[in-house]
C-alpha positions, 0 to 999 in steps of 0.5 A: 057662573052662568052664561047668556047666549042670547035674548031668552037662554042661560046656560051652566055647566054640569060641573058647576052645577053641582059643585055650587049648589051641593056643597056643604060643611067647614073649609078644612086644610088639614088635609096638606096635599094636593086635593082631589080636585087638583090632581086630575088637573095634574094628570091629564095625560093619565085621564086620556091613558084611562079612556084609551084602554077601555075599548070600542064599546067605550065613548069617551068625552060625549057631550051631553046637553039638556034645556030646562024652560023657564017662564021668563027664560031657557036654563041650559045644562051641558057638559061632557061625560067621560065615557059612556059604555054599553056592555051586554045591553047595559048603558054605564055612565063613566066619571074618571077622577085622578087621586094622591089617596090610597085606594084601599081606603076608599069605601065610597064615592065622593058625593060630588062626584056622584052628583056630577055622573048623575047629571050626566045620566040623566040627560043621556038616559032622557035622550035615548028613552032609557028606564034606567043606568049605571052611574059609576065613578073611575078612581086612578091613583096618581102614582101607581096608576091603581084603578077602583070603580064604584057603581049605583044603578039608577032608574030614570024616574029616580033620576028625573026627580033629582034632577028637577030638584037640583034645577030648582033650586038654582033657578034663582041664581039664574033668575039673578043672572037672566034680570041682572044682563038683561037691566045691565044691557039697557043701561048701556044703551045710550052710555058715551064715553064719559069725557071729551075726547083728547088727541088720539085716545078716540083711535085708540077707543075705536081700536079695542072695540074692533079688536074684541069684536074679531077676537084679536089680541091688540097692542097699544103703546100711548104716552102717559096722560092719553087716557089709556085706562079709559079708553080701554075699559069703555069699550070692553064694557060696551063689547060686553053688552053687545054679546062680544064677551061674557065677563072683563079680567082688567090684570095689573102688576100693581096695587096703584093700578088697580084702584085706578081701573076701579076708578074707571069703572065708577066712573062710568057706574056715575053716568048709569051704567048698571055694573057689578066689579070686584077688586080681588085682594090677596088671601093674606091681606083678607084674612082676619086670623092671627095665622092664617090656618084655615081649618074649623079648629083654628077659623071660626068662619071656617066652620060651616062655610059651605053651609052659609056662603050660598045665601052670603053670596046672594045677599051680597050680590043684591045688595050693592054692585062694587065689591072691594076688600072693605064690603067683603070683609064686613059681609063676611063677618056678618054671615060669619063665612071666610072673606077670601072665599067669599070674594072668589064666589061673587067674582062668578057673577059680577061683570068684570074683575080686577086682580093681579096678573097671577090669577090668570096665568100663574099656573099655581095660583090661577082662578081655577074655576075659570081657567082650569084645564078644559075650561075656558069662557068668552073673557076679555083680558085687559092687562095693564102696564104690560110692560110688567108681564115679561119678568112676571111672566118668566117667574110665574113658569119658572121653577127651582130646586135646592140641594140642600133642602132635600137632606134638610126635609130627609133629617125631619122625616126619616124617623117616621118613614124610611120610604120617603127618606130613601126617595130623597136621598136619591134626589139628593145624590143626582143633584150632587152628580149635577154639583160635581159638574157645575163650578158657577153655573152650566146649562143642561139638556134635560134632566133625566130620571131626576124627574120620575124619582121626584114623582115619588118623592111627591107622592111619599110627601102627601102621605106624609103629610095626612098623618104628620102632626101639626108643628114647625117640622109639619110646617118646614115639610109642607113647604118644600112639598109645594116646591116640589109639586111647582117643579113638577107642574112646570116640567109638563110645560118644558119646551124649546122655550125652556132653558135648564141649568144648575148653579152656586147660588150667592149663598152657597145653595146648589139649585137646580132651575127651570128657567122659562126664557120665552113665556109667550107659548105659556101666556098664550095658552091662558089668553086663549081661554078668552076672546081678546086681549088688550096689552096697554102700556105707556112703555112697549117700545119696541113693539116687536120685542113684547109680541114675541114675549106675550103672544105666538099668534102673527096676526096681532094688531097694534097702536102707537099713539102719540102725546096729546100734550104740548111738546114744548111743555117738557124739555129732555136734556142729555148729559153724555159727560158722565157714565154709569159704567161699573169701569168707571164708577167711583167717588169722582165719577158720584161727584160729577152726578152729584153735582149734575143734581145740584145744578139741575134743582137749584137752577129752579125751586120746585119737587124732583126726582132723581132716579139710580140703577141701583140702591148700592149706586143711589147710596153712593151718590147720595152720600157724596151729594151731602158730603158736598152740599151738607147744606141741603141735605134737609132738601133730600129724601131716600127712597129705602128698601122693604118700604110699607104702604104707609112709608111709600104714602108719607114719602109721596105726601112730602111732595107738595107745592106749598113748600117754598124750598127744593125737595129732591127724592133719591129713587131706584129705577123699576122701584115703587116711585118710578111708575104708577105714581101721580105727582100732577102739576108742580108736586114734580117738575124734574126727573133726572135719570142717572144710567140707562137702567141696564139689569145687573149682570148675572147668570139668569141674564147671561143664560138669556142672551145666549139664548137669543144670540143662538137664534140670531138675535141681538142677545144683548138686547134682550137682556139688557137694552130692552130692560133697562131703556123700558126702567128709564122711560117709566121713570122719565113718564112721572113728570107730564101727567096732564096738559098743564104740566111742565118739567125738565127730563135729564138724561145723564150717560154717555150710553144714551147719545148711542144710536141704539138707545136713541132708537128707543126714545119715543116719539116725542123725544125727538128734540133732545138736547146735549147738554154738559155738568157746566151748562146744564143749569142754564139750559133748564133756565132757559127752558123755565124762562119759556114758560 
């Protein structure tokens, strides 16, 4: 929330300020549209339009700034007016707000708002000895760019007292904040990192550290086992206390990941540090109502929120310093506030957050309050399991369009307004003009006025929905106007990285799709928000290929860390006999891989896992497996698709070692069992890997290669190699975990004794061995007898 500059000085923004000492009343989504905290986030360009026309009497953007002392430190207001104007004498504090509502409806400004220029005159007028000013709020109608101002003059002394009122009462929020970093800050005086450094993880601690402390964004590729979580979450905290950065985001793809960052963390809170972390948890998962419909009608808790959450928040704060869903949930319904909102409040003053990689960068569900347009911070981003955040990232700035939901939503409103029905049938003709063209899929330069008729179709929806009863229809409506303001949102983004096209989807749909083929420019954008970032991974071979797809900067660094374990403690063998291929895939082909895994987990008892490209290509060699060997079908297990929590957990717990039998699972590659899991010691000694992970084939992947064969590029690699290898060397990592771990990695495709695909083998791979369906049981003998 606030900020310490140095030894005696906090500061706020203007903005924040009020928005979180003046709030008041019940959450309420009644009101279905975009709101008007959004909507000027959507309209910068028409912000900038507004302070163009004003004149040379008009200042825009002036930054404004007052410091307030304190006994024990300095409180800094600042932020930046929209305009200032000095007309016939008359000083006119301008604040320029972009709204979905009609105009004509307006009687008055909005509080905040009002607050928000108030400040901003205050300080103005203090500075220029002014007796007194006009504060006036700027309204701009989305849509038809229609413009309403409201005006109060207020003199200083009017000023000067509200204002000292509203420093008041949020000095002991500072005062929190002021002790809390000056009492964190000591308990890192002396802080070591809390275990005996293993082989390369010191280079890789001293690597971060000199990041952050150049604001560089670095990229480390180190082997599972290294200690990677650590050795970046020491010393970003230390950077922290140094003054380098102000808060830590540590992003992760998956829920696994994240208790093990928060496992970091207490780790470190065991050896005295002072340290307040959150876990944030998605809305879903917090809520605690039968729907989650969050209005005072429908949520107690909702009813009186901004009333209570304050005090809430300040308890909760003084009370412990690690906020996970359990905490936040319990001190919700102790002051009877949302949980969900809750957690987003007490992540303004805690020191580092934990949270999915979408709350950073996706541009529909960021952490607003940090990462809105013009804000930004001295954040550290550590994001884990990197790897993740190309597929991540080229979904969270994609965007799609079916024809057929347009004529679906126009059926629904077309009773109630005409308007909106015309505008949508008009979508529905250009996406039929695009239909007509298209036979599987085709790629398109842009599309032409389909976009500003979109506009109104969006607009038309947000009055809709104001007066639409509740109800299934309201509900089906609603849906397709989130999709709709997601196109849009992304068509402020198309770029060079962009590819447009039109497709028959597997179901019969029309789509239209804004594909981001190349996200970089995009993560960049958010990454630029902080002060450094760690990307970190077990897999980011080749190094190359993810800078291009994370960062546009060139001066990024990066480490390659070898393994700290024994390399004789693994054995990698190849089976170049078999393949994958979709030519050669049938039931003698299944025979063989079934056969491979007989051999492999019968040439010693113990747990193993065995990893497919695909469900459909698992099944059939499953099925053929027990149609051979029906005597050990008891010694199987399937992973199953849309697993819950409890069934992934009851699969991992069947891997023990008290059993004196064979257990092989049957798992998919890139699933849920092929990372992020810990089967430490002899709970898995083998994985075997069945092809070479390749993506399925598919219009998506085809644009893809074109995209990069274009620009000189190996396409295919892109695409597919890159990919599939990254699937099959995550899958590979589940077997050493420590250095007392030992187990068997096999290989089998006859792809992976290509040169293009051992030229992505890491480092410790570079003694694999050939191996075939007749020798492949005594080699794993041998490599047993070893040890």
């Amino acid at each position: 929330m606030i900020k310490m500059t140095n030894k005696n000085t906090v500061k706020i923004s203007v903005r924040n300020l009020v928005e979180f000492i003046l709030r008041s009343g019940d959450i309420d989504n009644s009101r279905k549209g975009v709101s008007d905290k959004e909507a000027m986030e959507l309209g910068s360009r028409l912000h900038r339009k507004i302070q163009g026309s004003m004149g040379t009497s008009y200042q825009a953007e002036v930054s404004l700034k007052i410091i307030t002392e304190f006994e024990e430190f300095d409180l800094k207001v600042e932020g930046r007016a929209d305009g200032i104007e000095t007309k016939n004498g008359q000083v006119i504090v301008d604040e320029i707000k972009g709204t979905f509502a009609e105009l004509v409806f307006m009687k008055e400004a909005i509080s905040v708002h009002i607050a928000q220029a108030k400040c901003y005159a205050y300080i103005y007028a203090k500075e220029h000895e002014l007796n007194e000013l006009t504060v006036q709020i700027t309204y701009c109608n989305m849509e038809t760019e229609d413009i309403k101002r409201f005006q109060e003059r207020c003199s200083f002394d009017e000023l000067d007292k509200w204002f000292k009122e509203l420093i008041n009462e949020y000095y002991k929020w500072a005062l929190f904040e002021y002790e809390w970093t000056t009492t964190r800050n000591q308990s890192m005086e002396g802080l070591e990192f809390p275990f005996e450094y293993r082989e390369g993880q010191r280079d890789l601690v001293t690597g971060v550290y000199a990041s952050i402390s150049r604001q560089k964004e670095l990229f480390i590729q180190a082997p599972t086992g290294i200690g990677k979580t650590m050795s970046a979450v020491f010393p970003s905290v230390r950077a922290i206390g140094a003054g380098m950065g102000s808060k830590i985001f540590y992003l992760t793809a998956k829920t696994i990941t994240r208790t093990v960052a928060s496992e970091a963390f207490n780790i470190l809170q065991g050896q005295g540090l002072k340290y307040k972390v959150i876990m944030l948890t998605a809305k879903e998962k917090m809520c605690t109502c039968d729907e989650m419909i969050c209005n005072p009608d429908n949520c107690p808790k909702a009813k009186g929120h901004f009333d209570r959450i304050n005090d809430a928040v300040y308890e909760l704060l003084t009370k412990t310093d690690n906020f996970g869903r359990d905490e936040l949930l319990e001190h919700s319904d102790k002051w009877q506030v949302c949980p969900h909102e809750l957690g987003l409040d007490v992540s303004l003053w805690v020191d580092s957050i934990i949270c999915d990689y979408n709350y950073v960068f996706d541009p529909r569900a960021r952490l607003k309050r940090f990462f809105a347009e013009n804000r930004n911070g001295e954040y550290i981003f550590l994001i884990d399991e990197a790897h993740n955040l190309v597929e991540r990232g080229r979904e969270m700035f994609s965007a799609v369009l079916y024809k057929e939901d347009f004529l679906t939503v126009k059926k629904l409103v077309s009773p109630y307004n005409q308007k909106l029905a015309q505008y949508l049938e008009k979508s529905n003709r250009q996406l039929l003009a695009y239909k007509r063209e298209c036979d599987t899929y085709q790629v398109l330069p842009n599309i032409g006025g389909f976009e500003s008729n979109l506009l109104k179709v969006m607009s038309e929806l947000e009055k809709f929905l104001e007066e639409a009863p509740e109800g299934e229809e309201q509900e089906k409506v609603l849906d397709f106007y989130f999709e709709v303001r997601t196109f849009l949102l992304i068509c402020e983004l198309l770029d060079d990285n962009y590819v447009i096209y039109s497709k028959h989807d597997e179901n019969g749909r029309f789509a239209l799709r804004l594909y981001c083929v190349n996200p970089a420019n995009n993560l960049q954008e958010c990454l630029d928000k902080g002060n450094s970032t760690i990307f970190f991974s077990a897999t980011l071979l080749p190094m190359q290929y993810y800078k291009t797809l994370f960062s546009t900067r060139e001066d990024d660094f990066a480490i390659t860390a070898v393994s700290p374990f024994e390399q004789a403690n693994k054995q990698v063998l190849l089976g170049g006999d078999v393949s994958s291929k979709y030519t050669r895939r049938g039931p003698s082909e299944y025979a063989k891989f079934a056969n491979y895994i007989h051999e492999i987990i019968h040439a010693r008892r113990g747990n193993y896992l065995t990893f497919f490209p695909s469900y459909r290509f698992m099944e059939d060699v499953y099925a053929k497996y027990i149609e051979q060997f029906p005597e050990d079908e008891g010694l199987c297990l399937k992973q199953m698709t849309a697993m819950t929590e409890q069934n992934r957990e009851d699969f991992l717990n069947e891997f023990t070692t008290d059993k004196a039998i064979t257990l092989v699972g049957f798992c998919v590659m890139g699933g849920i069992f092929a990372e992020g899991i810990d089967l430490i010691g002899e709970r898995l000694i083998g994985a075997i890997i069945v092809g070479t992970g390749l993506p399925q084939v598919n219009y998506e992947k085809e644009i893809l290669m074109n995209f990069y064969n274009e620009r000189g590029e190996n396409g295919f690699d892109y695409a597919y190699r890159f990919p599939g290898m990254n699937k099959v060397l995550q899958a590979a990592g589940r077997v050493i975990r420590t250095d007392e771990d030992k187990g068997i990695i096999v290989l089998l495709d006859e792809r992976f004794a290509n040169r293009d695909y051992r030229g992505l083998f890491p480092a410790d791979w570079n003694d694999v061995r050939r191996c075939s369906l007749t020798t492949v049981r005594k080699q794993v003998n041998e490599f047993w007898d070893r040890h």
